[in-house]
C-alpha positions as a Markdown table, in Angstrom:
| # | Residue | x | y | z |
|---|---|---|---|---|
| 1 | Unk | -125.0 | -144.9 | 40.1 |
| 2 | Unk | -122.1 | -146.7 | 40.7 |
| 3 | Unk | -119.1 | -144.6 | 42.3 |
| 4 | Unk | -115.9 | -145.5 | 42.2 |
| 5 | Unk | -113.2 | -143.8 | 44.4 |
| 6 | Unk | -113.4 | -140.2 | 45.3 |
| 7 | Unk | -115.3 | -138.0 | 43.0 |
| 8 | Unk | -115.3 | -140.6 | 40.1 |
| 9 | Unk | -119.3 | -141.8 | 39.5 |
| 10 | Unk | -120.8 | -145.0 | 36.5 |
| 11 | Unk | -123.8 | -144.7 | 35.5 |
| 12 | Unk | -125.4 | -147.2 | 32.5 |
| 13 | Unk | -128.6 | -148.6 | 31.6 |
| 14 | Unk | -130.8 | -150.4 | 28.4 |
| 15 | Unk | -133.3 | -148.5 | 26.4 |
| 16 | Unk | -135.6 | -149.3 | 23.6 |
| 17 | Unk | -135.7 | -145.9 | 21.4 |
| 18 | Unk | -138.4 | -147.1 | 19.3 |
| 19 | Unk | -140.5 | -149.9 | 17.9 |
| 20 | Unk | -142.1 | -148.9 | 14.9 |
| 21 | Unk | -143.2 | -151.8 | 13.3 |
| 22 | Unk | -146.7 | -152.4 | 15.0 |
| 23 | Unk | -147.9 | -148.8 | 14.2 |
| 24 | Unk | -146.7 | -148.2 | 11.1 |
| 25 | Unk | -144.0 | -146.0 | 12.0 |
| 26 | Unk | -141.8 | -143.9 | 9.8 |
| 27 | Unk | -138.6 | -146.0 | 10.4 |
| 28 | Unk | -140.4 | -149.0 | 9.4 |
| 29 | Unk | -142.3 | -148.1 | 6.1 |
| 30 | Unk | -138.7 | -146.0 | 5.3 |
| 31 | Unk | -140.1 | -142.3 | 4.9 |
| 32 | Unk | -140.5 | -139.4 | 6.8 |
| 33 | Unk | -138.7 | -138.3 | 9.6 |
| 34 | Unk | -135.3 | -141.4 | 9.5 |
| 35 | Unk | -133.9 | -139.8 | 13.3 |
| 36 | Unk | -135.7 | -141.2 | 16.9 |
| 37 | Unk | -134.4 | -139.4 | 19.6 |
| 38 | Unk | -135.4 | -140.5 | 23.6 |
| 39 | Unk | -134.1 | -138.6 | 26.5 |
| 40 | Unk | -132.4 | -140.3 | 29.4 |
| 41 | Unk | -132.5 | -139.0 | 32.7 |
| 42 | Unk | -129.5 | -140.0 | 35.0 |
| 43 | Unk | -130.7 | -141.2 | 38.2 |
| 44 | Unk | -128.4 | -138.8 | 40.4 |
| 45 | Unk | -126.2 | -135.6 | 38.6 |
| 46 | Unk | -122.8 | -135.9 | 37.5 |
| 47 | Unk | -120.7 | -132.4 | 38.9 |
| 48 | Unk | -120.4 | -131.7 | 35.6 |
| 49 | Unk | -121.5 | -133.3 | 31.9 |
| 50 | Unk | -119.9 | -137.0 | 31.7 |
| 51 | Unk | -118.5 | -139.1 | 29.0 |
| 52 | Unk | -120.9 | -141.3 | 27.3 |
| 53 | Unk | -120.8 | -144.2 | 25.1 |
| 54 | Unk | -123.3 | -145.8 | 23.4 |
| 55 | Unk | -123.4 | -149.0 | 21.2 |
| 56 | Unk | -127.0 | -151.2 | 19.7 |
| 57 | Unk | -128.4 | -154.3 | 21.6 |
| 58 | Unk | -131.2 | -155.2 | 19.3 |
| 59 | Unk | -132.0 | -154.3 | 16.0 |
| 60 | Unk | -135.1 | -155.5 | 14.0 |
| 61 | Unk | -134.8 | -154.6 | 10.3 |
| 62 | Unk | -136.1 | -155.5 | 7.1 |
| 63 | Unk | -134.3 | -157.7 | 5.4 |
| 64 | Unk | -134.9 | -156.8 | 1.9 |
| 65 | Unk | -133.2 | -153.1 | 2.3 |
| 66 | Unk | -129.8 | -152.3 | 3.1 |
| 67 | Unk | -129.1 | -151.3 | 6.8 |
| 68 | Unk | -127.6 | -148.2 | 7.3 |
| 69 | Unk | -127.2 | -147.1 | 11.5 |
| 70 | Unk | -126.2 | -144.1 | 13.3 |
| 71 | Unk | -126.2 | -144.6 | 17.2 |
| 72 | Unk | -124.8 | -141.3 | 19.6 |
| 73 | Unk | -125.5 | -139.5 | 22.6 |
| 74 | Unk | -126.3 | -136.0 | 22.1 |
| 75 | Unk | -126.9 | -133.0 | 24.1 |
| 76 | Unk | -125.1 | -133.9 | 27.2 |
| 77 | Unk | -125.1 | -133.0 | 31.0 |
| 78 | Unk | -125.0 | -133.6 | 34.4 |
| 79 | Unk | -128.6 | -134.8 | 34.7 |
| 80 | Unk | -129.0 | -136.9 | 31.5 |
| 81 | Unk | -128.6 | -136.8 | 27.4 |
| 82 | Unk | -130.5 | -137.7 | 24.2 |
| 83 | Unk | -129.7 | -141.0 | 22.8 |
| 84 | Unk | -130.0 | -140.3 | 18.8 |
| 85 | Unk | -130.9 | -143.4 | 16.1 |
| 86 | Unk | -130.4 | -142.4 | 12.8 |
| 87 | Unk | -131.1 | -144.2 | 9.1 |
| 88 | Unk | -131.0 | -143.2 | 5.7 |
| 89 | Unk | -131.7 | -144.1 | 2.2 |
| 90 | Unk | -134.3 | -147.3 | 1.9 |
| 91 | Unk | -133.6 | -148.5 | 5.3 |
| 92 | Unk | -136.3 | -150.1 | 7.4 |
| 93 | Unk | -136.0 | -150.3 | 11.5 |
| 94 | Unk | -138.6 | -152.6 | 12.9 |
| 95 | Unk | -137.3 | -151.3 | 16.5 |
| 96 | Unk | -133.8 | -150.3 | 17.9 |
| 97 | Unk | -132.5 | -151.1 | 21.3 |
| 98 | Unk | -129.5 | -149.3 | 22.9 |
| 99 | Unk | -126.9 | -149.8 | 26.0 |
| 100 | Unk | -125.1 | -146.4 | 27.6 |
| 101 | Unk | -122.1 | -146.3 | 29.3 |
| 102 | Unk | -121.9 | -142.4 | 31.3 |
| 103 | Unk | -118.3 | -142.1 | 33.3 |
| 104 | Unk | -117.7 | -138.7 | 35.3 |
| 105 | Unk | -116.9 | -136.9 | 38.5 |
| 106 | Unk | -119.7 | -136.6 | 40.6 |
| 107 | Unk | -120.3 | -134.6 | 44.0 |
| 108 | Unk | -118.0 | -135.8 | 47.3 |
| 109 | Unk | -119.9 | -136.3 | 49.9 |
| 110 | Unk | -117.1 | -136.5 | 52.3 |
| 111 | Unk | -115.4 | -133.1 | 50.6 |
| 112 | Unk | -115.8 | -129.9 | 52.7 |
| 113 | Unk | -116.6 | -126.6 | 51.3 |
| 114 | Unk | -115.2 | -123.5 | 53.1 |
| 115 | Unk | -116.9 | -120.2 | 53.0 |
């Protein structure tokens, strides 16, 4: 984690969520369960539950269908988050790729804490 100026803490990284196109999986032959969730861990807490953003690197998908996409993080906090994939509809995901972006305060080491 990067941290920038008191209190304030970056943390980002590059995940694949899934690759279903070797196995057979259910976003590739377009039935069955159309969410892939993958938690991510944050490497050190945040104080409290950060702002995250999330946006596709790779996608792999049939060509033939038409390419529907959700991409979010859900279930936030200070220690990490779920980052969600969801299709619909005839869509086929060979394998999805995603970047995060998590921005929040973070413990001060330098701050003092009076009892």
């Amino acid at each position: 984690m990067k941290k920038l100026g008191v209190g304030v803490g970056v943390a980002q990284g590059n995940d694949v969520i899934f690759e279903h196109y070797q196995e057979g999986g259910e976003m590739w032959t377009g039935t069955g369960n159309r969410e892939a969730r993958k938690w991510i861990a944050f490497q050190e807490p945040f104080k409290s539950a950060p702002s995250v953003q999330c946006s596709l690197t790779l996608w792999d998908v049939d060509s033939a269908t038409n390419l529907r996409a959700d991409i979010e993080a859900e279930n936030i906090g200070e220690t990490g988050f779920h980052l969600v994939f969801r299709t619909w509809g005839d869509s086929k995901i060979a394998r999805i790729r995603a970047s995060w972006l998590a921005i929040g305060s973070v413990p001060d080491d330098d701050a003092w804490e009076v009892y």
